[in-house]
Phi, psi and omega in degrees: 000150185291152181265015173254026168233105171312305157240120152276121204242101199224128158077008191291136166235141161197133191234136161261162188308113171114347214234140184300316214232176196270146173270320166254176185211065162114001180312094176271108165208137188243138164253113261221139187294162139081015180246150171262096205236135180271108189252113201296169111178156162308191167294175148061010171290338198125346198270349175243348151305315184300312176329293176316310202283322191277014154295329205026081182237005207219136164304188152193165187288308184209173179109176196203104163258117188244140157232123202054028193082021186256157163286175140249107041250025168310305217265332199316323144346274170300326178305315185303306177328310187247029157227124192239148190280153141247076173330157103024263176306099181299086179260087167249171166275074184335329187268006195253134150323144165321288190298345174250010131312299182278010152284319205289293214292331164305309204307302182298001136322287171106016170270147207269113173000286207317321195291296173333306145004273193271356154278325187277323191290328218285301167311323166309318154288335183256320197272348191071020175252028192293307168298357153278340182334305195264033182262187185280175175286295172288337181290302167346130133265192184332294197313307159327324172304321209276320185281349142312316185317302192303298189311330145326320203259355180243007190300330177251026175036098193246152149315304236200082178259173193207105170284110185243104202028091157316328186241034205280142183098300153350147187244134183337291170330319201284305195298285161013259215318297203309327193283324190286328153335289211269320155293342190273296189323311187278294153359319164270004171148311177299109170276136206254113147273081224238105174272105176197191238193308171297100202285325193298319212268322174314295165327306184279343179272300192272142198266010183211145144228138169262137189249153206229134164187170196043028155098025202209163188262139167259322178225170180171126204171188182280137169340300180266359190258312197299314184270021176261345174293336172234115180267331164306349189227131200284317190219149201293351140318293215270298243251306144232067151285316166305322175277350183212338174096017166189177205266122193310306182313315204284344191238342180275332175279000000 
């Protein structure tokens, strides 16, 4: 596999028991080193499965994934080193401070105090949560949650981050700062993998997208170039619609 692909997907299947149809079926996909690439998709497309699986939280039937050049899941080891995840899902201590949630996720990390330190003030400080820092967890709002959140996930200058919809929930401030973040973050270096349902925030951020459904990738390019290539479509929202008969929100919600 090429070393100028941060991640490479060729050919993934995977099916569960009972279910008719495959959740990916044939999944092709290259993440370009040093790129901000948006990968679309509704609910049930597939997109947190593929997450679990470069994770190796999840088997698959068939197919071949390398990330920075690891097998998966042979490799699983070293991926964890130069990759950090941000769920969905908010995985913090709700009962814990903001600064000791990133001590707990630092320790386990295997980063040395001092560094730590001065890595969490430093995120902290960038993401706008210094004067929140020693409050509870549970107090945080939505926006607040998600951008701690991220900061879990970069504490160990990760290679390779992966978002799985970051800014779902969030008030119009937080979401700014996360997307303005997340360009500067990819700017030093960090390939971005940013997985979400809001096609407008992808448009304005990421320099590839791929759009996903039925469990295969359907379109995929630079942003502005797929919707000048469809002129019929106002926004890469219209373009699949056009493409799949239905509104990505409408299946995700």
């Amino acid at each position: 596999m090429h070393d100028s692909f941060a991640i490479e997907i060729s050919d993934l299947v995977k099916r569960y028991p009972g279910r008719l149809n495959p959740t990916l079926d044939g999944l092709t996909l290259k993440i370009p080193a040093g790129s901000l690439f948006g990968l679309l998709a509704p609910n049930g497309a597939g997109k947190t499965t593929t997450i679990d699986i470069l994770c190796g939280l999840k088997k698959f039937n068939s197919g071949t994934i390398s990330v920075n050049g690891f097998s998966v899941p042979s490799g699983l080891r070293k991926i964890k080193q130069i990759m950090g995840l941000v769920p969905q899902d908010i995985a913090l201590f709700p009962l814990l401070t903001g600064r000791e949630n990133l001590k707990v996720i630092g320790g386990i990390y295997g980063i040395p105090k001092a560094e730590l330190k001065g890595r969490a003030d430093e995120l902290l400080e960038r993401f706008g949560l210094t004067n929140s820092a020693d409050k509870l967890v549970s107090e945080y709002s939505g926006g607040m949650k998600r951008r701690i959140n991220i900061i879990a996930g970069l504490l160990h200058i990760p290679k390779i981050l992966i978002l799985d919809e970051p800014t779902v929930g969030v008030d119009a401030q937080s979401r700014n700062l996360i997307l303005e973040e997340l360009i500067k973050i990819n700017r030093q270096g960090t390939t971005i993998l940013f997985i979400s349902h809001y096609l407008e925030e992808a448009e304005c951020i990421c320099d590839r997208v791929a759009l996903m459904d039925g469990g295969k990738i359907i379109l995929e390019g630079n942003p502005r170039d797929l919707t000048d290539s469809h002129p019929e479509c106002r926004n890469l929202e219209s373009l699949y619609i056009k493409l799949t008969g239905k509104q990505m929100r409408d299946t995700y919600e």
